[in-house]
C-alpha positions as CSV (number, residue, x, y, z in Angstrom):
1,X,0.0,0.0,0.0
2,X,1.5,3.5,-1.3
3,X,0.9,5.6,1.7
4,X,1.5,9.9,2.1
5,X,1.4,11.4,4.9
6,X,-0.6,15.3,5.1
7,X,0.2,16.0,8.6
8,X,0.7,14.5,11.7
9,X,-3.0,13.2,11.9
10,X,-4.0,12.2,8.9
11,X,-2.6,10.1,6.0
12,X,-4.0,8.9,2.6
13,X,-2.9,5.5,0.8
14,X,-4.0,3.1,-1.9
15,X,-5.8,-0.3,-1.0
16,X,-4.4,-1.7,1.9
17,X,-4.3,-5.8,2.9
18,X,-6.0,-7.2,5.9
19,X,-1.8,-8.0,6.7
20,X,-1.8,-3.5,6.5
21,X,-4.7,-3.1,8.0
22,X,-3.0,-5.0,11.1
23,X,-0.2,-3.4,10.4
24,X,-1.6,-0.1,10.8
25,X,-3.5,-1.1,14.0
26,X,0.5,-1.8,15.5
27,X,1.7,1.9,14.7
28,X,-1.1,3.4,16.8
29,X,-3.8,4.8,14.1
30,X,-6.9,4.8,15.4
31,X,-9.3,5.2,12.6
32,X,-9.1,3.6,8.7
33,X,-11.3,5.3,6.7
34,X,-12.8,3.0,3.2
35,X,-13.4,5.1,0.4
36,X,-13.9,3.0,-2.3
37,X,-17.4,1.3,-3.4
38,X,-17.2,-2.8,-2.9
39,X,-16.3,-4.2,-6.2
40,X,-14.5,-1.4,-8.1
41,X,-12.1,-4.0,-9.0
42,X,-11.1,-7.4,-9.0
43,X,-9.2,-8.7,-5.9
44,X,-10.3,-5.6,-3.4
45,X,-10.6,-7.2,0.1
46,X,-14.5,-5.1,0.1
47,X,-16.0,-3.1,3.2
48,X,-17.1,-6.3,5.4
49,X,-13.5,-7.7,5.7
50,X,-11.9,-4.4,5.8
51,X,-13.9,-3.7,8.7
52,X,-13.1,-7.2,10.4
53,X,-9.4,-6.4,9.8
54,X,-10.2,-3.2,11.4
55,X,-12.0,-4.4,14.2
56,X,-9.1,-6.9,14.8
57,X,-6.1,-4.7,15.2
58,X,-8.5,-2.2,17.6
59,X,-8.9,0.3,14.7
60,X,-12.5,2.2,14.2
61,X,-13.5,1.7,10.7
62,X,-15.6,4.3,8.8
63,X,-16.9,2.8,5.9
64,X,-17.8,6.0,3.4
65,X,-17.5,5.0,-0.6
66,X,-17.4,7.4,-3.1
67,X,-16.6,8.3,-6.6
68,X,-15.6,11.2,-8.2
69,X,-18.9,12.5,-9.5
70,X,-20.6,11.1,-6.4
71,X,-19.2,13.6,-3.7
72,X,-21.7,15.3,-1.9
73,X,-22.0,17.6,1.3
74,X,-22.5,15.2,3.3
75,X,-20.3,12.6,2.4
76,X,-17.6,15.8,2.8
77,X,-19.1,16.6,6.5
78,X,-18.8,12.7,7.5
79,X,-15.6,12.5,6.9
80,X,-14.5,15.8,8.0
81,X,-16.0,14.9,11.4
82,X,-14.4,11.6,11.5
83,X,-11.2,12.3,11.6
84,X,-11.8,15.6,13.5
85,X,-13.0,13.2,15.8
86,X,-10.6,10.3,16.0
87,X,-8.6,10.4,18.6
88,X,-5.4,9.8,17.3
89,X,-3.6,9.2,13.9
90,X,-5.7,8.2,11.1
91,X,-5.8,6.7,7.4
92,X,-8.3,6.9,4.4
93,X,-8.2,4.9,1.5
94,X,-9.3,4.9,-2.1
95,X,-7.6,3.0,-5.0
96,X,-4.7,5.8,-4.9
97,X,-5.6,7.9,-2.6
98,X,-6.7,11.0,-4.4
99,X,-10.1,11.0,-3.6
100,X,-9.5,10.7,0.0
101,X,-7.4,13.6,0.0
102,X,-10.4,15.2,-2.1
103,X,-12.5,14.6,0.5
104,X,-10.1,15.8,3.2
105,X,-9.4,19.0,1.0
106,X,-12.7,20.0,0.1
107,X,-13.2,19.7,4.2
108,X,-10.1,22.2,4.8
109,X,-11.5,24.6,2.3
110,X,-15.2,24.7,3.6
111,X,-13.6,24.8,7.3
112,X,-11.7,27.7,6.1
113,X,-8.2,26.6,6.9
114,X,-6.9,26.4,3.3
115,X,-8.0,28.9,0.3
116,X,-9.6,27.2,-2.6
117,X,-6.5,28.8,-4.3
118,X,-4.4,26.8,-2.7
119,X,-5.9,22.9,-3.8
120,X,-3.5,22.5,-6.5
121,X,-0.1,23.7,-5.5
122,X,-1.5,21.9,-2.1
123,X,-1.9,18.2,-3.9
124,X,1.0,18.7,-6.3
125,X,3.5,19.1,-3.1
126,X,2.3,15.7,-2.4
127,X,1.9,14.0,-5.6
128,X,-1.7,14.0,-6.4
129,X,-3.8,15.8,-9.2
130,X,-6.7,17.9,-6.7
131,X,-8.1,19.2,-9.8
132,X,-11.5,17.2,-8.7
133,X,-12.1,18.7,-5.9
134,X,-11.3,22.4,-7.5
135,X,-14.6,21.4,-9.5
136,X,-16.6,20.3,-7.3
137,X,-15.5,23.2,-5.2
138,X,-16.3,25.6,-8.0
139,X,-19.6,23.9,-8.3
140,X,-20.6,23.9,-4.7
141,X,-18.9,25.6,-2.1
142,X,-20.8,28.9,-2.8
């Protein structure tokens, strides 16, 4: 599992293995937040033993699939509150990460702690193309 770090609280990564997810469990995050709809491709481990692998190594597991075109609000608010509230370190996952760090973006900017400005030079210092979450910014932050 590719894996970047945003700040001492939050990272974002690709698909991890139940063998990560244990992993992950051993370094002291506390939440793992799933992304990614069940069956967006072959071989993905899916939301039921993701959670088990969670529950295992004493993670909380939000389970909050989304696409691209499929962000809403709400989905922005859940996750935004979930890691606000974890109580320690935590980890969302998507395929490659990007649209967890859309999520957590599109969170920042509404919360007001980073300029819708700032999105792209924000996700190119890390590696990832924010250019989603500009749109859906444009389209429904007003």
């Amino acid at each position: 599992m590719k894996r970047t770090t945003i700040d001492s609280k939050f990272s974002v990564a690709g698909q991890p293995s139940p063998a990560e997810i244990a992993a992950l469990g051993e370094e002291g995050v506390t939440l793992l937040i799933n992304n990614r709809p069940d069956g967006e491709e072959p071989g993905q481990p899916g939301a039921a033993a993701e959670r088990a692998a969670a529950q295992a190594a004493g993670l909380d597991y939000l389970d909050l699939p989304v696409t691209g075109p499929s962000i809403t609000r709400e989905a922005v608010e859940r996750f935004h509150a979930a890691v606000e509230a974890a109580p320690g370190p935590v980890v969302a996952h998507c395929r490659s990460g990007t649209r967890s760090l859309t999520l957590w973006v599109i969170g920042e900017v509404l919360a007001g702690r980073l300029s819708r400005d700032e999105v792209a030079a924000f996700g190119a210092r890390f590696g990832y193309d924010l250019s989603g979450a500009e749109r859906w910014l444009d389209a429904n932050a007003a």
